[in-house]
Kinemage of the C-alpha trace (Angstrom):
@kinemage 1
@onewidth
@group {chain A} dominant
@subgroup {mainchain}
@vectorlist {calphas} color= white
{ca unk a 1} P 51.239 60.133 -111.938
{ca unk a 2} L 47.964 59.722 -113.610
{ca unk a 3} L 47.297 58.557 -116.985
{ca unk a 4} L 44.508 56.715 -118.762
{ca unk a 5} L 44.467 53.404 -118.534
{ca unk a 6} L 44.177 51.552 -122.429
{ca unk a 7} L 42.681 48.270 -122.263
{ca unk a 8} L 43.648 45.101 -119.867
{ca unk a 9} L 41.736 44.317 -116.773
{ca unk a 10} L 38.841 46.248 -115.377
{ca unk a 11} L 39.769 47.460 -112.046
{ca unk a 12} L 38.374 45.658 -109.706
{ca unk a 13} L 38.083 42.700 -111.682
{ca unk a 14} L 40.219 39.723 -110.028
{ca unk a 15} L 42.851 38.637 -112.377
{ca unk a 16} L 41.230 34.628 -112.825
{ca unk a 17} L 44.721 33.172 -113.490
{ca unk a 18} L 45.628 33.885 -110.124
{ca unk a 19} L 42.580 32.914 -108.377
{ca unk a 20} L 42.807 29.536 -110.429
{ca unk a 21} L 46.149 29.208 -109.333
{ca unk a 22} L 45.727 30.104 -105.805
{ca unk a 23} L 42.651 27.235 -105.576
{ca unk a 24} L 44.440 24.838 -107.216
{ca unk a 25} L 47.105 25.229 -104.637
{ca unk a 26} L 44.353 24.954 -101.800
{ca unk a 27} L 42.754 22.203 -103.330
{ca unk a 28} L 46.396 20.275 -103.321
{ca unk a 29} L 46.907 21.278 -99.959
{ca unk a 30} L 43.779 20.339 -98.735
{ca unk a 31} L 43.776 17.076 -100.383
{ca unk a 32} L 47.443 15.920 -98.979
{ca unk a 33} L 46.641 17.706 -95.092
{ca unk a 34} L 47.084 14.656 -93.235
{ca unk a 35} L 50.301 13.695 -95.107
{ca unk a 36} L 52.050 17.036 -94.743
{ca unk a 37} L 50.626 16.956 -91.062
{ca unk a 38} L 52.463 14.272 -90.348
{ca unk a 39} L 55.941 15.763 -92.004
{ca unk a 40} L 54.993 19.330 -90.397
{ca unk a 41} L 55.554 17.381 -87.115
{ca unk a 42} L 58.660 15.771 -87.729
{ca unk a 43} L 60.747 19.280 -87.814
{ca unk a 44} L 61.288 21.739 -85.704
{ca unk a 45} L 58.997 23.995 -84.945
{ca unk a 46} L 61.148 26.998 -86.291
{ca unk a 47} L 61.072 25.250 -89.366
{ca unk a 48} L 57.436 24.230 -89.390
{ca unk a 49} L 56.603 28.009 -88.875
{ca unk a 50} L 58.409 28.966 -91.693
{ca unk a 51} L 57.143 26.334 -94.167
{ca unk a 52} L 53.147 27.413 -92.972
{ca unk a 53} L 54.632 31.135 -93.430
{ca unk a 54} L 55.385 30.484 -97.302
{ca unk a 55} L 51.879 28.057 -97.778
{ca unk a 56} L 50.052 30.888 -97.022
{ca unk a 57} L 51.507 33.109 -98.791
{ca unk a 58} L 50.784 31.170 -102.001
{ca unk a 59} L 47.070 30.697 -100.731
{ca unk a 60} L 45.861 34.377 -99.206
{ca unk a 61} L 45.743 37.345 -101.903
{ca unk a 62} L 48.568 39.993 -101.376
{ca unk a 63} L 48.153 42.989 -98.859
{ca unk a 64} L 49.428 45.487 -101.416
{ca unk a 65} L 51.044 48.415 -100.026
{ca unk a 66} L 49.754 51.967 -99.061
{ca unk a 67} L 51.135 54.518 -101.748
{ca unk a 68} L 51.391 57.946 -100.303
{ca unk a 69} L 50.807 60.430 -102.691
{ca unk a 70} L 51.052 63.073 -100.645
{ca unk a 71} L 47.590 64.661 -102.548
{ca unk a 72} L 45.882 63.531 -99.065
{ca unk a 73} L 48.349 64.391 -96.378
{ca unk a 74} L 47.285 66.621 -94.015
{ca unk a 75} L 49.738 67.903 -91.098
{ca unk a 76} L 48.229 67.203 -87.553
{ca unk a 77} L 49.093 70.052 -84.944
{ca unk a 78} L 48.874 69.592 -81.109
{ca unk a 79} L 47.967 71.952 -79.168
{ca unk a 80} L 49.307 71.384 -75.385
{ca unk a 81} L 48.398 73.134 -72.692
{ca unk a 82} L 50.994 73.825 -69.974
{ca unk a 83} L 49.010 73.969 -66.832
């Protein structure tokens, strides 16, 4: 579906609420390390895993997904020889 985009953000242009967000939570991780260090080794390290899991998921931007279109699929066809 293509239409024209109308105003908002330039594409390409990171969205700075986010990025201010995501530092600030970097900053307040980096600045309490040794504290949470020292709780991240008092569970288990299931737990511990999933805890780092969610932290960087605030921190790192999103891998957005692929969108298939189909307007670039081409078909691949083998050709195998029986010899």
């Amino acid at each position: 579906m293509n239409r024209t985009k109308k105003g908002g953000r330039v594409k390409g242009v990171p969205n700075v609420i986010t990025s201010e967000l995501r530092q600030g939570l970097a900053n307040l991780l980096e600045s309490n390390f040794e504290r949470m260090q020292e709780d991240l080794n008092k569970v288990s390290p299931n737990t511990r895993l999933r805890i780092l899991v969610e932290f960087y998921k605030l921190i790192l931007p999103k891998i957005n997904d692929v969108e298939d279109n189909n307007n670039n699929f081409h078909p691949i066809t083998l050709h195998i020889n029986k010899d």
